[in-house]
N, CA, C and O atoms as CSV, one atom per row, in Angstrom:
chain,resi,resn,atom,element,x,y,z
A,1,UNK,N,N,0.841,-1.173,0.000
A,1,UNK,CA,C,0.000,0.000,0.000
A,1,UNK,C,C,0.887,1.237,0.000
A,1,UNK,O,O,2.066,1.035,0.290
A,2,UNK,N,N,0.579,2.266,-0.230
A,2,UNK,CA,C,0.958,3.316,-0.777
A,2,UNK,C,C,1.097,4.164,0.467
A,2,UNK,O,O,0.349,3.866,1.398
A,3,UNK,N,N,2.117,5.395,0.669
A,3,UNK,CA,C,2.371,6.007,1.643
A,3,UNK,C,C,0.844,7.197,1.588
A,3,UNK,O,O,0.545,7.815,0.566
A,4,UNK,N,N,0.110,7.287,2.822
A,4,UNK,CA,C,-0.895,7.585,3.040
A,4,UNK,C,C,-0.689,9.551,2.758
A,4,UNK,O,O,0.314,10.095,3.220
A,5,UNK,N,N,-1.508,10.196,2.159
A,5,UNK,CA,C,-0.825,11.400,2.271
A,5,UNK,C,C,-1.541,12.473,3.272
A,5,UNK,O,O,-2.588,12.116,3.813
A,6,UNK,N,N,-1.036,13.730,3.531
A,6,UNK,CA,C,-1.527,14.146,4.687
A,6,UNK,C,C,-3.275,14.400,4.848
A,6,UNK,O,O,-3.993,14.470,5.845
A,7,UNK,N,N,-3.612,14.516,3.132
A,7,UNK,CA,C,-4.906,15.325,2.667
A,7,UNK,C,C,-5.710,13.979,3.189
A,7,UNK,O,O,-6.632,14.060,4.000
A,8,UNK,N,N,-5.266,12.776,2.647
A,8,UNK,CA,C,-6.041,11.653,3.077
A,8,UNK,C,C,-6.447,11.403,3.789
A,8,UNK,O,O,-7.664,11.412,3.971
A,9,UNK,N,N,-5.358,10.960,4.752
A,9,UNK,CA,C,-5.093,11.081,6.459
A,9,UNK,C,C,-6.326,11.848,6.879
A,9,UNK,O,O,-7.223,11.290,7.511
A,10,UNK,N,N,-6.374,12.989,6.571
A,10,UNK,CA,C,-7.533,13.804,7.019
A,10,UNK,C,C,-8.793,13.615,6.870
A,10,UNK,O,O,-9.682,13.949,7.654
A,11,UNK,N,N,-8.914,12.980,5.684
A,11,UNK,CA,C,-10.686,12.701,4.583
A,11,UNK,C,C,-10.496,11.252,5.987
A,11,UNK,O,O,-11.109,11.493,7.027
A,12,UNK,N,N,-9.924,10.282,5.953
A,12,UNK,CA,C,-10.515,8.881,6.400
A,12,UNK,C,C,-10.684,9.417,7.965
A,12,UNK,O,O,-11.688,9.101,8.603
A,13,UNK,N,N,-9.460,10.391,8.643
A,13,UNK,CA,C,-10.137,10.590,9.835
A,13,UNK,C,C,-11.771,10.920,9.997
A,13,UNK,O,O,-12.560,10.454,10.818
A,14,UNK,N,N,-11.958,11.719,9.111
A,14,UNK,CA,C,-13.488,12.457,9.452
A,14,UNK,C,C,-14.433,11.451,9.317
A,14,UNK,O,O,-15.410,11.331,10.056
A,15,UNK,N,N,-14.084,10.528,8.131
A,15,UNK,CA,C,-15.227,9.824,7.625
A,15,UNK,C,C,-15.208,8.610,9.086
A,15,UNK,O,O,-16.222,7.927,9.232
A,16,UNK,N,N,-14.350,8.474,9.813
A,16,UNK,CA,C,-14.193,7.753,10.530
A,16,UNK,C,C,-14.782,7.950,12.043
A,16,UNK,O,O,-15.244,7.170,12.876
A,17,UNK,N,N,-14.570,9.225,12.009
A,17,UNK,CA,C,-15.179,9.876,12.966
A,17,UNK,C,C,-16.887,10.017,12.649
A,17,UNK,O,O,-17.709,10.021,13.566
A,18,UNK,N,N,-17.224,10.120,11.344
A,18,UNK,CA,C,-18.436,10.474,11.606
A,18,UNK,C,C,-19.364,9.076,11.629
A,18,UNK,O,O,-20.589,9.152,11.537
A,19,UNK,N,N,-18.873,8.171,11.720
A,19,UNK,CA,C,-19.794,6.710,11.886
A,19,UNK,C,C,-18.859,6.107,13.377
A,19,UNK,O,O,-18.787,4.940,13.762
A,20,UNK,N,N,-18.268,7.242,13.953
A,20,UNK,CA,C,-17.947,6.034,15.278
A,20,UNK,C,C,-18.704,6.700,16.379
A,20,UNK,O,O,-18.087,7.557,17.012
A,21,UNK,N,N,-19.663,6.504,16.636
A,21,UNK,CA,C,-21.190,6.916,17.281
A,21,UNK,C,C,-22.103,5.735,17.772
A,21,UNK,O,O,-22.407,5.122,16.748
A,22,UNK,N,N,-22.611,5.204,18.726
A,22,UNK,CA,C,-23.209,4.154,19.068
A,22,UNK,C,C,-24.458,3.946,18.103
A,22,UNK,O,O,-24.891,2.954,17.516
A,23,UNK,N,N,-25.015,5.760,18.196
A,23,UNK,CA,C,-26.524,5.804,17.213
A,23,UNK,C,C,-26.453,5.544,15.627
A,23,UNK,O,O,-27.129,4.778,14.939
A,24,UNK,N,N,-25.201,6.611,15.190
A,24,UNK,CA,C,-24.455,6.736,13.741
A,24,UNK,C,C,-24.244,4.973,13.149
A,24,UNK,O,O,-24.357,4.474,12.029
A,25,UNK,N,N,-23.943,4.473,14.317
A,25,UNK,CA,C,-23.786,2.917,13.341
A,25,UNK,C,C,-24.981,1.900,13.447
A,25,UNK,O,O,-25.103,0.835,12.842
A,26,UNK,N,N,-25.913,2.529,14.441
A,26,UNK,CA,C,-27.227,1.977,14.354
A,26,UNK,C,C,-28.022,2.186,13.001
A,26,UNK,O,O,-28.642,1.410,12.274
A,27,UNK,N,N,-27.767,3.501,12.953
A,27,UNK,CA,C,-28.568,4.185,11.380
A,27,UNK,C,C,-27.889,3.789,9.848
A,27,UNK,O,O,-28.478,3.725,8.768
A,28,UNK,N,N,-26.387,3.538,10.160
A,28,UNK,CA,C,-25.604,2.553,9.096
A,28,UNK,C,C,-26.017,1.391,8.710
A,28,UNK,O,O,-26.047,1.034,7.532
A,29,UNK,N,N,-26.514,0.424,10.088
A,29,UNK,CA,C,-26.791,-0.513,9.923
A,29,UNK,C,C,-28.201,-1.043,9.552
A,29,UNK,O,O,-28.311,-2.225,9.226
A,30,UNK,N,N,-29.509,-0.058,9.592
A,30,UNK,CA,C,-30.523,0.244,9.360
A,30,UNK,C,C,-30.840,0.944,7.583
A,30,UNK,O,O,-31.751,1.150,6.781
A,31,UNK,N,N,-29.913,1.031,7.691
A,31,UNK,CA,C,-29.657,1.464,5.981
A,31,UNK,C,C,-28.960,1.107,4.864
A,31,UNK,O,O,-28.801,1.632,3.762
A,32,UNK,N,N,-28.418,-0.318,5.598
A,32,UNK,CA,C,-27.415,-1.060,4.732
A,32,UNK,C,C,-28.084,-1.979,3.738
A,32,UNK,O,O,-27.428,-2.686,2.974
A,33,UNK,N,N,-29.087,-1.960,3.756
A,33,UNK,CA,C,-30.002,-2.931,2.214
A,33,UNK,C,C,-30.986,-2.018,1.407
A,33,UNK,O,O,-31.388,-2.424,0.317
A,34,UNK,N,N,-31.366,-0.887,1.859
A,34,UNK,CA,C,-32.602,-0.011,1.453
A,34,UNK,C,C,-32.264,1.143,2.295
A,34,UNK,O,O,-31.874,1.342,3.445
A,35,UNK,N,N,-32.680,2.054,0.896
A,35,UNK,CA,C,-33.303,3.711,1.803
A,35,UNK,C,C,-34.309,3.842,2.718
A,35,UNK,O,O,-35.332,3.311,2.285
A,36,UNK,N,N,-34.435,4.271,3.681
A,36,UNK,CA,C,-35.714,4.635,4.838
A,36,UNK,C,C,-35.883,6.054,4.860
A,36,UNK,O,O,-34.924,6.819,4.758
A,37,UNK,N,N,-37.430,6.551,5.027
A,37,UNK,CA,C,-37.046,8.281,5.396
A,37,UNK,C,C,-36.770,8.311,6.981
A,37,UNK,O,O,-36.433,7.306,7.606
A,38,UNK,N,N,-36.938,9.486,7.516
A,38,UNK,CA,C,-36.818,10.036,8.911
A,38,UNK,C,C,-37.355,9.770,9.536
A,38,UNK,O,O,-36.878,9.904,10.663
A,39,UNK,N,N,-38.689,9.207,9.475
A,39,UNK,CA,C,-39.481,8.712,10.115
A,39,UNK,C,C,-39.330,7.713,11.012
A,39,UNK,O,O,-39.334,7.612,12.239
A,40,UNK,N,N,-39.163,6.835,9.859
A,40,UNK,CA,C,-38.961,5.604,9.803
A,40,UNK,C,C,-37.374,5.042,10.558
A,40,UNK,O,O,-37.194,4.054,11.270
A,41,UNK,N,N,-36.527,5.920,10.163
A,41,UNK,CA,C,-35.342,5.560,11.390
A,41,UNK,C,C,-35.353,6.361,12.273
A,41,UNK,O,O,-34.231,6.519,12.754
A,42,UNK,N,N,-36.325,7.111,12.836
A,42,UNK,CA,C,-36.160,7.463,14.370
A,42,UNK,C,C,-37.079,6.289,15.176
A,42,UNK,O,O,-36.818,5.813,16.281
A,43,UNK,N,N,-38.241,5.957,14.298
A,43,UNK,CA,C,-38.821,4.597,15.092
A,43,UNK,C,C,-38.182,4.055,15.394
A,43,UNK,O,O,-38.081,4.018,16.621
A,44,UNK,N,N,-37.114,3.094,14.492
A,44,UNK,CA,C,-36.456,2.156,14.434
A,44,UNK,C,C,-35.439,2.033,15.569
A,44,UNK,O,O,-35.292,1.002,16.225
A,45,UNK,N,N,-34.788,3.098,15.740
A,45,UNK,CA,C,-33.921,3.156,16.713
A,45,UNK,C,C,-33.916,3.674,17.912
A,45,UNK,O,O,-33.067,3.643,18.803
A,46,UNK,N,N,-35.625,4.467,17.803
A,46,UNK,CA,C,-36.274,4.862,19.514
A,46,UNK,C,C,-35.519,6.372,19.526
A,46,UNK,O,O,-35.411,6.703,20.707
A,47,UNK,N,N,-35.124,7.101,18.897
A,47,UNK,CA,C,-34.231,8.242,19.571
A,47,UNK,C,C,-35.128,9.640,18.985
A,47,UNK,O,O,-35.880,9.552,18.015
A,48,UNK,N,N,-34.950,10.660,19.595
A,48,UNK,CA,C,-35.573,11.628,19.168
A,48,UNK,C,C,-35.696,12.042,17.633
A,48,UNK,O,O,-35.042,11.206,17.009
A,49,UNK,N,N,-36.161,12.821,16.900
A,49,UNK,CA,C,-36.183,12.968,15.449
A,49,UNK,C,C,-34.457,14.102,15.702
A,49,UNK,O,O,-33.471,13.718,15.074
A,50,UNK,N,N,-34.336,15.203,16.484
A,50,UNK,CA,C,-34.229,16.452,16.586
A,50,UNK,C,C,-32.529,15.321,16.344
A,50,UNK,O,O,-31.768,15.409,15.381
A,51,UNK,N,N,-32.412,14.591,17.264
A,51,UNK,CA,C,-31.500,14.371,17.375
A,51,UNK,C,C,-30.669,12.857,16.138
A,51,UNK,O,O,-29.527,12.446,15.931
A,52,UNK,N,N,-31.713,12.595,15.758
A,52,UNK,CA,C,-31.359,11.581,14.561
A,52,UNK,C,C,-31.081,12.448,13.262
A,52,UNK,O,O,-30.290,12.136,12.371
A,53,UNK,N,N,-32.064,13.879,13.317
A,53,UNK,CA,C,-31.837,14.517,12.159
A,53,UNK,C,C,-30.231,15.012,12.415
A,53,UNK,O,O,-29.299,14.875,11.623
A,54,UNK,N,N,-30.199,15.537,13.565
A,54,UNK,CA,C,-28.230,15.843,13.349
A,54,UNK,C,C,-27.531,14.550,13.416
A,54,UNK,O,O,-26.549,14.933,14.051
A,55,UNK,N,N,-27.378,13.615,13.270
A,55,UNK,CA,C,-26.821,12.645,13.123
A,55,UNK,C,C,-26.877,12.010,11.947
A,55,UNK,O,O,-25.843,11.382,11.720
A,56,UNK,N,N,-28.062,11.900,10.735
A,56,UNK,CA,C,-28.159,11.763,9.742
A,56,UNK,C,C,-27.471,13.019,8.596
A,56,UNK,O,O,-26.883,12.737,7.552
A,57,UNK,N,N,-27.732,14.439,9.121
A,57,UNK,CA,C,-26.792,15.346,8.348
A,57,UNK,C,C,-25.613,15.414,8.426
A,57,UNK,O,O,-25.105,15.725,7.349
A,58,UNK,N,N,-24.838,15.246,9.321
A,58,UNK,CA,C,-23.745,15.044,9.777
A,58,UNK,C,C,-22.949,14.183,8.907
A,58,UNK,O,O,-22.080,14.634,8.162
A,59,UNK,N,N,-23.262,12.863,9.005
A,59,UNK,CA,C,-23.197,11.842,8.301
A,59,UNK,C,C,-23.267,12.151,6.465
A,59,UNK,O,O,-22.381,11.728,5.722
A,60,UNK,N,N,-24.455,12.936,5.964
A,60,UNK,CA,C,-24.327,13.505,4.793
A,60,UNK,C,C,-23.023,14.309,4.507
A,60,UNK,O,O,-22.147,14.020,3.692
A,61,UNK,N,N,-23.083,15.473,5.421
A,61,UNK,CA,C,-22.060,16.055,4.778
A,61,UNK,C,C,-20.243,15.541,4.741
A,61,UNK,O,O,-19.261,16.095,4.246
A,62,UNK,N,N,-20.356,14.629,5.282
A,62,UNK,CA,C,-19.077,13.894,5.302
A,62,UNK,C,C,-19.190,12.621,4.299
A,62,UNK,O,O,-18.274,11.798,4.313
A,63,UNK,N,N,-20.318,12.441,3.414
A,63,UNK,CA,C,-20.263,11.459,2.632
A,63,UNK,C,C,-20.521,10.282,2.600
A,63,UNK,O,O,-20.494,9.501,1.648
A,64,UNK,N,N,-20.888,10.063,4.088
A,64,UNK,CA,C,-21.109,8.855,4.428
A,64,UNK,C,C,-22.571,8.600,3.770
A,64,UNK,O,O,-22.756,7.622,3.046
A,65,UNK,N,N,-23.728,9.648,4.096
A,65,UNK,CA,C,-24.922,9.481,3.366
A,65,UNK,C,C,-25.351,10.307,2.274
A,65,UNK,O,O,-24.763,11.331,1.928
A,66,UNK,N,N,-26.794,9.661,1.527
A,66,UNK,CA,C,-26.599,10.784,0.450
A,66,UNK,C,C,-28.753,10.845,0.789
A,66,UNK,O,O,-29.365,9.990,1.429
A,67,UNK,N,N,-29.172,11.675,0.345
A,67,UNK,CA,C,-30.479,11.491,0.690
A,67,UNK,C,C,-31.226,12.368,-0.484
A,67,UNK,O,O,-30.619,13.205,-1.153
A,68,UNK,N,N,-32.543,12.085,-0.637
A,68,UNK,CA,C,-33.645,12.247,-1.475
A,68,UNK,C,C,-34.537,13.172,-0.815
A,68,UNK,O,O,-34.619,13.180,0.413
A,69,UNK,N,N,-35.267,14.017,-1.604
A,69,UNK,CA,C,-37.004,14.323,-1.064
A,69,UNK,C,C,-37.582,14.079,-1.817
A,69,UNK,O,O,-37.390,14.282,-3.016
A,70,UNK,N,N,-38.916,13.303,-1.022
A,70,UNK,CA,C,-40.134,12.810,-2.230
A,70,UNK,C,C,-41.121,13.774,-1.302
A,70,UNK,O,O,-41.254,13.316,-0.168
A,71,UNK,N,N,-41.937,15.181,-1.576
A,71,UNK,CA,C,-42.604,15.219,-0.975
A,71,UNK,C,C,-42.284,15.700,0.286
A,71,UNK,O,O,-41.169,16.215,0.203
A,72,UNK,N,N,-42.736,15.783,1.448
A,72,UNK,CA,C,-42.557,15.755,2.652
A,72,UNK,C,C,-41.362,15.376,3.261
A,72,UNK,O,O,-40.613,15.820,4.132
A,73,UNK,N,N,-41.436,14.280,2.418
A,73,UNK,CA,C,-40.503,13.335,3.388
A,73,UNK,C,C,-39.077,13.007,2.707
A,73,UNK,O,O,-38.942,12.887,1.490
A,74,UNK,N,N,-38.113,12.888,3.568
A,74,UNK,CA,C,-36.465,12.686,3.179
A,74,UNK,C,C,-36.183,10.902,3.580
A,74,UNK,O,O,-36.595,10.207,4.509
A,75,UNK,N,N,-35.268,10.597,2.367
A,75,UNK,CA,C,-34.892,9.285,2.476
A,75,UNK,C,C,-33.460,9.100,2.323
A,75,UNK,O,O,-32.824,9.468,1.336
A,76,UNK,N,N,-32.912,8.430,3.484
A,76,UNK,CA,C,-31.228,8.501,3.554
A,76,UNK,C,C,-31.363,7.126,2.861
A,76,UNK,O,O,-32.286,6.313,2.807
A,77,UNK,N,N,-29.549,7.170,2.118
A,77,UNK,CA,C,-29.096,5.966,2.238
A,77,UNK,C,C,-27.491,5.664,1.556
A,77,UNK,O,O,-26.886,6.426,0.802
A,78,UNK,N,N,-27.127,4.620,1.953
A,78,UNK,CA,C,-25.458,4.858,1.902
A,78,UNK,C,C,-25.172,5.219,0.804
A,78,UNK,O,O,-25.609,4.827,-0.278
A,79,UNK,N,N,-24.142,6.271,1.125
A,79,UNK,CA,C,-23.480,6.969,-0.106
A,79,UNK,C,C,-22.504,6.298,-0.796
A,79,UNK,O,O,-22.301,6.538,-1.986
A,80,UNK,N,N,-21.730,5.294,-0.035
A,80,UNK,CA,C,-20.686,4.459,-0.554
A,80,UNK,C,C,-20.489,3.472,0.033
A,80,UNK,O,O,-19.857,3.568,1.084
A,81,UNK,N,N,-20.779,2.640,-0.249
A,81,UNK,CA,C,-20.766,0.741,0.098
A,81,UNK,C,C,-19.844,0.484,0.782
A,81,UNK,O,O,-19.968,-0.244,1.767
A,82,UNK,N,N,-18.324,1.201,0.301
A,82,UNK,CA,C,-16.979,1.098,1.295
A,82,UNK,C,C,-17.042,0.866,2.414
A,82,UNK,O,O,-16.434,-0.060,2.951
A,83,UNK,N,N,-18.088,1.975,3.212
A,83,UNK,CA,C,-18.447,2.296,4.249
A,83,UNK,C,C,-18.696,1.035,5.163
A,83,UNK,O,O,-18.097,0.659,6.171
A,84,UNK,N,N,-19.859,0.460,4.431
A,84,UNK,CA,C,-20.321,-1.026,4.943
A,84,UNK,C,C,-19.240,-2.109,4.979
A,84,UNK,O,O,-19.152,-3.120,5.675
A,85,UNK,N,N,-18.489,-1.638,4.084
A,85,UNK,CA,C,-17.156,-3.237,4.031
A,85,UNK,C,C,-16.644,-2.620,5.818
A,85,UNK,O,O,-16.950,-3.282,6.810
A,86,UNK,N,N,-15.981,-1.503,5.902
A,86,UNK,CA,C,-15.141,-1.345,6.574
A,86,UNK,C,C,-15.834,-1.546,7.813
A,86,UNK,O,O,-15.271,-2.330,8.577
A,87,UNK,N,N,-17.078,-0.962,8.273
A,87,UNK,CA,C,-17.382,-1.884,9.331
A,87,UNK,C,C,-17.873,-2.951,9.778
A,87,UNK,O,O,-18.259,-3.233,10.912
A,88,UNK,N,N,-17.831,-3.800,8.423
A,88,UNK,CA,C,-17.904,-5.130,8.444
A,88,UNK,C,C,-16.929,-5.683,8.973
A,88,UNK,O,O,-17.093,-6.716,9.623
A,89,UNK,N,N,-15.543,-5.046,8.788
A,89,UNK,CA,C,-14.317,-5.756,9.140
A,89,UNK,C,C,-14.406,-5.363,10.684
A,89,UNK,O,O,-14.490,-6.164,11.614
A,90,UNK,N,N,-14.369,-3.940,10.775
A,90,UNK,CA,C,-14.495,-3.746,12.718
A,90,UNK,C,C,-15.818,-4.484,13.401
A,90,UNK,O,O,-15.795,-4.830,14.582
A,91,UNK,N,N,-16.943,-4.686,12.567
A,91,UNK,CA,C,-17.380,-5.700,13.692
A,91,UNK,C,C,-17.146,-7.110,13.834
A,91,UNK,O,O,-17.517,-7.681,14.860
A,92,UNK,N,N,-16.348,-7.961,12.557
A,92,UNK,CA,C,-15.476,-9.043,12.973
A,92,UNK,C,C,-14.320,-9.101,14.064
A,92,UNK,O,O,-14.071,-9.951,14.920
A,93,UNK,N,N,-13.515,-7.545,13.639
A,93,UNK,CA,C,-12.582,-7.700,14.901
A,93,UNK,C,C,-13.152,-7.853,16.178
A,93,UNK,O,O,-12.950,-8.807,16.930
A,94,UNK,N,N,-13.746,-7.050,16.360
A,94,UNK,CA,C,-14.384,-6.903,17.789
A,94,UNK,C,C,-15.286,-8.395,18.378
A,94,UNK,O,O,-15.118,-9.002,19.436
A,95,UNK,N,N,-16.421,-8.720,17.076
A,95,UNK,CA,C,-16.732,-10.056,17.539
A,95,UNK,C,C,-15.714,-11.197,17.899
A,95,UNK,O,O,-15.973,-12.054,18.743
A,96,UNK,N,N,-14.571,-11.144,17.218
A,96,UNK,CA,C,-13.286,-12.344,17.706
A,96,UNK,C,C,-12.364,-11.807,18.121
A,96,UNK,O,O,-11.259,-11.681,17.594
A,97,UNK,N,N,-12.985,-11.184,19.793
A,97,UNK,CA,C,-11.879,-10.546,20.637
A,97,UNK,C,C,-12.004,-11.652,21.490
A,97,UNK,O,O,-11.293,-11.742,22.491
C-alpha cells in the first residue's frame, strides 16, 4: 500500500469519525439494504427525530450518506458501500476478541 498522504489522512479521519457513534452505526446498519425516510429511522432506533436529524446530516455532509425528497418526506441511504465493508471488518474484529 501506498504512503498515506496528509490530505487523506484527514478525509478517512473524518469519515471515521463520523460513523464512530453508538446511534451513527445503528442508522448505518438500518440502511445497509434499502433507503428509509426520517421517520422511519427514528422509530427504528427509539431516539428523538431532533437528534437523529443531526446525526443523519452530519453523516451527509461527510459522505457517508446521500439522501432524497419525495414530498414531505427525506430518504437517507449509503453513499458508498466502502463504508459497509469497513465496518464489516471492525465488527469481525471486535466479535473475535
Amino acid at each position: 500500500m501506498a504512503k498515506m498522504s496528509k490530505k487523506t489522512a484527514v478525509k478517512v479521519a473524518e469519515v471515521l469519525k463520523a460513523v464512530a457513534h453508538p446511534v451513527r452505526l445503528r442508522i448505518i446498519e438500518l440502511l445497509e439494504h434499502n433507503e428509509k425516510c426520517v421517520g422511519d429511522i427514528v422509530k427504528d432506533i427509539g431516539s428523538k427525530q431532533s437528534i437523529t436529524s443531526q446525526e443523519l446530516n452530519m453523516m451527509k455532509d461527510k459522505g457517508v450518506l446521500a439522501c432524497r425528497r419525495d414530498g414531505t418526506k427525506v430518504y437517507y441511504r449509503i453513499a458508498n458501500p466502502n463504508v459497509i465493508r469497513l465496518l464489516h471488518c471492525v465488527y469481525d474484529h471486535c466479535e473475535n476478541e
